[in-house]
C-alpha positions as CSV (number, residue, x, y, z in Angstrom):
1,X,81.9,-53.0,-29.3
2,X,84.2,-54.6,-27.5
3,X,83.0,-57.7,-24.7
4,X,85.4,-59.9,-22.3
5,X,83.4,-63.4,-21.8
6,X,84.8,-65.5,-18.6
7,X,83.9,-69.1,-19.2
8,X,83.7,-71.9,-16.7
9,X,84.0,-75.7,-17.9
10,X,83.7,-78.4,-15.2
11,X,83.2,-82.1,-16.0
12,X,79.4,-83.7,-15.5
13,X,78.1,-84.1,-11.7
14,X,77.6,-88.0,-13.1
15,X,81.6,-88.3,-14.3
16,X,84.2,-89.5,-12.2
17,X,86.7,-86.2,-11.4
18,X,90.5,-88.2,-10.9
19,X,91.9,-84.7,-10.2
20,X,89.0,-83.5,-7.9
21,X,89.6,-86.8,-6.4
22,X,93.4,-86.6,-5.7
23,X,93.1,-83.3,-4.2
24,X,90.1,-84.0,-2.1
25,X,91.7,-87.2,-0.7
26,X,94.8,-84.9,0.3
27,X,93.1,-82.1,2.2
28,X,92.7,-84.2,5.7
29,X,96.4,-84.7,5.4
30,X,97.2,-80.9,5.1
31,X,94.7,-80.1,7.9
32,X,91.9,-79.3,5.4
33,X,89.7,-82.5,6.2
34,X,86.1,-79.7,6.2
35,X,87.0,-79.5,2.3
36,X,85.3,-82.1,0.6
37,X,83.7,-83.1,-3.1
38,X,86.4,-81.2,-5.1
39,X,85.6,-80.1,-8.7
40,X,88.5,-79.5,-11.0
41,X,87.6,-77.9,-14.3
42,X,88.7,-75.1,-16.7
43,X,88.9,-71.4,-17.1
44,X,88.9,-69.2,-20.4
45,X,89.0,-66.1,-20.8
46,X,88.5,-64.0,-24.1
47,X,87.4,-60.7,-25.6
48,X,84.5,-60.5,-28.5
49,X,84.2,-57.8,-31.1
50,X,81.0,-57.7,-31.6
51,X,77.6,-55.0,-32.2
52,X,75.9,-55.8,-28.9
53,X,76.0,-58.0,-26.4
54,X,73.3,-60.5,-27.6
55,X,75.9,-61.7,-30.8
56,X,78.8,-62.2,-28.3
57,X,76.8,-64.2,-26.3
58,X,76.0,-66.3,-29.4
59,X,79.4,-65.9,-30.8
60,X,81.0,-67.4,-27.3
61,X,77.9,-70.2,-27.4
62,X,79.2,-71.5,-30.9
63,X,83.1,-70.9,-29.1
64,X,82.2,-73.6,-26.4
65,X,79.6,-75.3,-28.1
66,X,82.0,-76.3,-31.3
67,X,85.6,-76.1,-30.0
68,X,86.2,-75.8,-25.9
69,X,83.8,-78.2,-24.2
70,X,83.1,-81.9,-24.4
71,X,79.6,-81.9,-23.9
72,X,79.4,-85.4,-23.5
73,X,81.8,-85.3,-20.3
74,X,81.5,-81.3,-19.8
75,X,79.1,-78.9,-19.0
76,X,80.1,-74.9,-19.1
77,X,78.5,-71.5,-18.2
78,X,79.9,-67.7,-19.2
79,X,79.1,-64.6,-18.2
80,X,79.9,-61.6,-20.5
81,X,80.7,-57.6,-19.7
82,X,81.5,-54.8,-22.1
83,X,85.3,-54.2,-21.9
């Protein structure tokens, strides 16, 4: 079967954010001062071959937890559907 995984990395709530920062400080000066405590992180999409959905969830797991996040400054979540 084939799956599509959609994972979301963002930095720690403890870690400092310089580009969440940047962009917050910049919204009052483009008439956007209601938006506050920006959070920039990352976005990957990719597709699994796999027999069910329980081994693409590990498969994507092992993805993040050995090659696309930092988990000492990043934290991540997926979600998973049957393409």
């Amino acid at each position: 079967m084939k799956f599509r995984a959609e994972i979301d990395i963002m930095p720690l709530p403890a870690l400092l954010d310089p580009q969440g920062k940047a962009v917050s400080n910049t919204m009052p000066q483009m008439g956007l001062g209601e938006i506050v405590g920006v959070r920039i992180g990352k976005h990957v999409t990719m597709q699994i071959d796999a027999a069910d959905l329980a081994t693409a969830e590990a498969k994507v797991k092992e993805a993040c937890e050995k090659l696309l996040v930092n988990q000492i400054m990043e934290h991540f979540t997926f979600r998973i559907e049957e393409a």
